[in-house]
C-alpha positions in Angstrom: 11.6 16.7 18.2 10.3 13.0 17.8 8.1 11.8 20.3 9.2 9.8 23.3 6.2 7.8 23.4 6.1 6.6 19.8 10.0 5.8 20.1 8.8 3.3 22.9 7.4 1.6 20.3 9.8 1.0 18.4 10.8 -2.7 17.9 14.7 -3.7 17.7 13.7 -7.4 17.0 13.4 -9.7 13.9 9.5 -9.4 14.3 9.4 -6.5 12.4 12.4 -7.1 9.5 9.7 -10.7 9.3 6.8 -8.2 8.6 8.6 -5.9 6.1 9.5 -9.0 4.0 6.0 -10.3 4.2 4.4 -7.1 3.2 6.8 -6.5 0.3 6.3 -10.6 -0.8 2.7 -10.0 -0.8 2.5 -6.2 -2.0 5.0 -6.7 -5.1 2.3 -9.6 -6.4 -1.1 -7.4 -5.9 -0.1 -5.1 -8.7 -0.4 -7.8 -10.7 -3.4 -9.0 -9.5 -4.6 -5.8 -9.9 -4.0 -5.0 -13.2 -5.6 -8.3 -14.2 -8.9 -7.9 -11.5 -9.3 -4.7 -13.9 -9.8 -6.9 -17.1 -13.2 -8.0 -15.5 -14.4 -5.9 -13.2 -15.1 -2.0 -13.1 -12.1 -0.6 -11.1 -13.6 1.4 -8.0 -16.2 -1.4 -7.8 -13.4 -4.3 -7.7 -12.2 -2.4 -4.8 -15.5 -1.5 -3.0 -16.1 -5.9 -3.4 -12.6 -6.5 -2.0 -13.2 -4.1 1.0 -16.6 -5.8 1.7 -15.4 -9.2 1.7 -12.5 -8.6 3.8 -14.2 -6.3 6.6 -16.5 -9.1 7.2 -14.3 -11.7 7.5 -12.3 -9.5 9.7 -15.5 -9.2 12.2 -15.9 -12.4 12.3 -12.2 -13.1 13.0 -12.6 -10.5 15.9 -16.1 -12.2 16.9 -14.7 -15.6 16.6 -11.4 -15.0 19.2 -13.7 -12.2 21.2 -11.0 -9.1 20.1 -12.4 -6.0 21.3 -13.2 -3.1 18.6 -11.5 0.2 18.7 -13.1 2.8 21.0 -12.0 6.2 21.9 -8.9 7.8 20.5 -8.0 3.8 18.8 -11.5 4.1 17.0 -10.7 7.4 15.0 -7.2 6.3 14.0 -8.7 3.0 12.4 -11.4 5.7 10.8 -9.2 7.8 9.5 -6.8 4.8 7.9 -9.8 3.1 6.9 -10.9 6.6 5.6 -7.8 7.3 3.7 -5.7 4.1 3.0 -9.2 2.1 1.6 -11.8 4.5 1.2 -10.0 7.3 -1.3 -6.2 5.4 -1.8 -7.2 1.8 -2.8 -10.2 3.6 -5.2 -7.7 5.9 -7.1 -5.1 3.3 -7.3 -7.4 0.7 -9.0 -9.0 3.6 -11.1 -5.4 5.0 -11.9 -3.8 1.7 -13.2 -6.5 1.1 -15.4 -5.9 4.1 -17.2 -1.7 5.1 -16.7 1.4 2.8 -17.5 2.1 0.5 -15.4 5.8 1.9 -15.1 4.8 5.3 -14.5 2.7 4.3 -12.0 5.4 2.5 -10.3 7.4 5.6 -10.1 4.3 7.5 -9.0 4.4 5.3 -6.0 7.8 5.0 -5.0 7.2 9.0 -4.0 6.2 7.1 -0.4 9.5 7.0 1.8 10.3 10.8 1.0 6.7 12.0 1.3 6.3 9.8 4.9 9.1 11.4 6.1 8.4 14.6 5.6 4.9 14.4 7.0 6.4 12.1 10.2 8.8 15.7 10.7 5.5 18.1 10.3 3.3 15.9 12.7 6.1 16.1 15.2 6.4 12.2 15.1 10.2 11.8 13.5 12.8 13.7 13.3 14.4 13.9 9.0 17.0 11.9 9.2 18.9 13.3 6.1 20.0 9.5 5.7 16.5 8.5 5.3 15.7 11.4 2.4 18.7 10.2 0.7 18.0 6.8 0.4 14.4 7.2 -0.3 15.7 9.6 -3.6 17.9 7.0 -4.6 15.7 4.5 -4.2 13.3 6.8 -6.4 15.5 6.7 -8.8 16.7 3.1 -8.7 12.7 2.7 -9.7 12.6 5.0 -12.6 15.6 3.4 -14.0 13.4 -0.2 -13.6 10.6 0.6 -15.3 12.5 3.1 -17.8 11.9 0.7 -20.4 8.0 0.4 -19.7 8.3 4.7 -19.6 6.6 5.4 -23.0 2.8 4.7 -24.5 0.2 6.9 -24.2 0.2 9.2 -21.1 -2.9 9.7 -19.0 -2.4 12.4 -16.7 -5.3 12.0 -14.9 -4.4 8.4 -14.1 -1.0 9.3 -13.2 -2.5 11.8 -10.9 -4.5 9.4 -9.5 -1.7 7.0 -8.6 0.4 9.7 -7.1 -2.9 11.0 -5.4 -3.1 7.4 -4.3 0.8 7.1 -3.1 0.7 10.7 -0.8 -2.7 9.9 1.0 -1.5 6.6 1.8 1.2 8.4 3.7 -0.8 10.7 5.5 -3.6 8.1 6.2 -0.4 5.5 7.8 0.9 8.8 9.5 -2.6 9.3 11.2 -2.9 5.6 12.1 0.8 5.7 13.8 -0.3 9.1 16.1 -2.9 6.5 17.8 -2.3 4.3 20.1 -1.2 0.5 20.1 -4.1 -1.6 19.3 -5.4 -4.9 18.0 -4.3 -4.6 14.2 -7.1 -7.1 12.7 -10.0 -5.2 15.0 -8.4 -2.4 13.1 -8.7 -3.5 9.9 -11.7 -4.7 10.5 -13.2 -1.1 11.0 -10.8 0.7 8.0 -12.1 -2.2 5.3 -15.8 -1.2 6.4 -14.9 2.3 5.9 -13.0 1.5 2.9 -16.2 -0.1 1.4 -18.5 2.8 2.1 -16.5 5.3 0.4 -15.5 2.5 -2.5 -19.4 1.9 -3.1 -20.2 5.4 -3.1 -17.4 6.2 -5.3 -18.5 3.9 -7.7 -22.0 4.5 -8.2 -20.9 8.3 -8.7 -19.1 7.1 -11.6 -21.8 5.0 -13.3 -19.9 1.0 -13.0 -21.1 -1.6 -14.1 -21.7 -3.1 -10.7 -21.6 -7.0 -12.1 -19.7 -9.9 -10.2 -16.7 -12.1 -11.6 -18.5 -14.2 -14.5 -16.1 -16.7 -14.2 -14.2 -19.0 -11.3 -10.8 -17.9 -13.2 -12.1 -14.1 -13.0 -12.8 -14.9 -9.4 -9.4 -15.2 -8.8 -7.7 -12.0 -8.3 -10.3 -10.6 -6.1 -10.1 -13.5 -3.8 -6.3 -13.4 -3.8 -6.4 -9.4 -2.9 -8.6 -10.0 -0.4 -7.4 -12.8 1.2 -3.7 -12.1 0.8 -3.4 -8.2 0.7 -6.3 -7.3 2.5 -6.0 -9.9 5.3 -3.1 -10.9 4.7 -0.2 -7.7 3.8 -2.3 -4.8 5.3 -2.9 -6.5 9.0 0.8 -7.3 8.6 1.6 -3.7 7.6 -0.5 -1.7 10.8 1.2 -3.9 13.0 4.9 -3.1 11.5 4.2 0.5 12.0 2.9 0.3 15.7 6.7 -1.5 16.2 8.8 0.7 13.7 9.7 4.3 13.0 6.8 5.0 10.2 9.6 6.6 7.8 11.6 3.0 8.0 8.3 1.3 7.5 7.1 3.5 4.3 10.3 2.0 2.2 7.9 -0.7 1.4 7.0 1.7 -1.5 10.3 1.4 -3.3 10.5 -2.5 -2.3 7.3 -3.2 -3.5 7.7 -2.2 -7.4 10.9 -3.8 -7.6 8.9 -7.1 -6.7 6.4 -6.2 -8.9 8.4 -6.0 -11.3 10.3 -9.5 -11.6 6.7 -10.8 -10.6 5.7 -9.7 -14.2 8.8 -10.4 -15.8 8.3 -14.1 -14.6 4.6 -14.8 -15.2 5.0 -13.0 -19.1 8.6 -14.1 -19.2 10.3 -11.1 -20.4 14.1 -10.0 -20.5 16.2 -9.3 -17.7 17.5 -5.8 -19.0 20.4 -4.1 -17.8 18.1 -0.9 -16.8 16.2 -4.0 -14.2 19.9 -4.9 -13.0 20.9 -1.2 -12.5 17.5 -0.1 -11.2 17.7 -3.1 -8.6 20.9 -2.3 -7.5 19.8 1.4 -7.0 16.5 0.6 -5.3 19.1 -1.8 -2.7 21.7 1.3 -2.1 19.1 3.2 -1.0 17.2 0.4 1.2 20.4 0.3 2.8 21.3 4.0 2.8 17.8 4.9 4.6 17.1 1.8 6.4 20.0 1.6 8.9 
């Protein structure tokens, strides 16, 4: 049975429908960013600088308007979202789309919705909605059908593990985050970058990067813009939409988020509109609608 308390939190506003669309705006532009932060900097080392950068601007935005840090039952969800959502999901995403197609990766992703529900019904939190299940599948598929022209190239299996890797602890590290209780979501952040960073610089000297800064202002731009706009931006956005919604609602930003992505990069490198993007889109939207209600 779902919990009564985390149904309490649940908001029936427009706050929340705001904060979806924000996340997915910004989200749907990082993989771009991404993929072009990876052209100059190691992969796991890009991340560990983003992590660092945004953590401390996020203590001093909490020292600046006196927010209170996490204690007590607060403090170890933060650790384990900062644990698993920075330290070992934003390392193996980075790492995996430097080495995997970026469509494949995509797909790899969209696995979110379905894998969040299950884990909301296993922790007690949710009950599966078999609405929800169906419209994160054809959502799943709506996104294999999007990239499906992007599907070939050489394969890297361990890349694509990665990403997937990537995708299913990001579930369990928001499903972890939404057991806790309501709590300040930039003095949350604030602790989950600086954990982030430790495992992210730890990560990265295990694998021997090259461990040198952005030798350019233009290189400089990608980092800044994932920090600024995903990391202080779309993720303080994100823990504050699942504290307000049911987390299985809240985890279709996987399946919104590559559909962004990709008219993102068919703008900047202004490719084709396909009929696979038109039918993927309109399969990704069925099952937005068909899960979301």
């Amino acid at each position: 049975m779902a919990d009564p308390a985390a149904a309490a939190d649940h908001d029936t506003g427009s706050r929340p429908w705001l904060a979806f669309a924000a996340c997915a705006a910004i989200w749907g532009t990082t993989f771009l960013a991404i993929s072009i932060g990876n052209d100059a900097l190691a992969p796991v080392w890009a991340s560990a600088v983003r992590l660092v950068l945004a953590s401390a601007l996020l203590f001093l935005w909490c020292l600046i308007r006196r927010i209170p840090l996490p204690r007590g039952e607060a403090l170890k969800a933060s650790l384990w979202f900062g644990a698993l959502n920075f330290g070992l999901n934003m390392p193996l995403l980075y790492w995996g789309e430097a080495r995997a197609p970026s469509g494949l990766s995509a797909v790899m992703f969209s696995t979110v919705p379905l894998t969040t529900s299950l884990l909301a019904r296993a922790f007690g939190m949710e009950e599966l909605q078999p609405r929800r299940v169906l419209g994160a599948v054809i959502a799943l598929g709506g996104v294999a059908l999007l990239f499906s022209g992007s599907l070939t190239g050489k394969l890297s299996f361990p890349g694509l593990a990665a990403v997937f890797a990537s995708a299913t602890i990001a579930a369990v590290g928001s499903t972890m985050y939404k057991r806790g209780p309501r709590q300040s979501a930039i003095a949350a952040n604030a602790v989950a970058c600086a954990v982030g960073a430790a495992f992210a610089l730890t990560g990265s000297l295990l694998l021997h990067e090259s461990h040198a800064l952005p030798p350019t202002a233009a290189a400089w731009f990608p980092l800044i813009y994932l920090t600024l706009a995903g990391s202080l931006g779309a993720f303080v956005i994100y823990t504050w939409l699942v504290n307000h919604w049911p987390l299985s609602r809240a985890s279709y930003l996987g399946v919104v988020v590559p559909l962004i992505a990709m008219f993102a990069g068919t703008l900047v490198r202004h490719e084709p509109v396909t009929a696979s993007i038109l039918g993927g889109s309109a399969l990704v939207l069925a099952g937005l609608v068909t899960g979301m209600r």
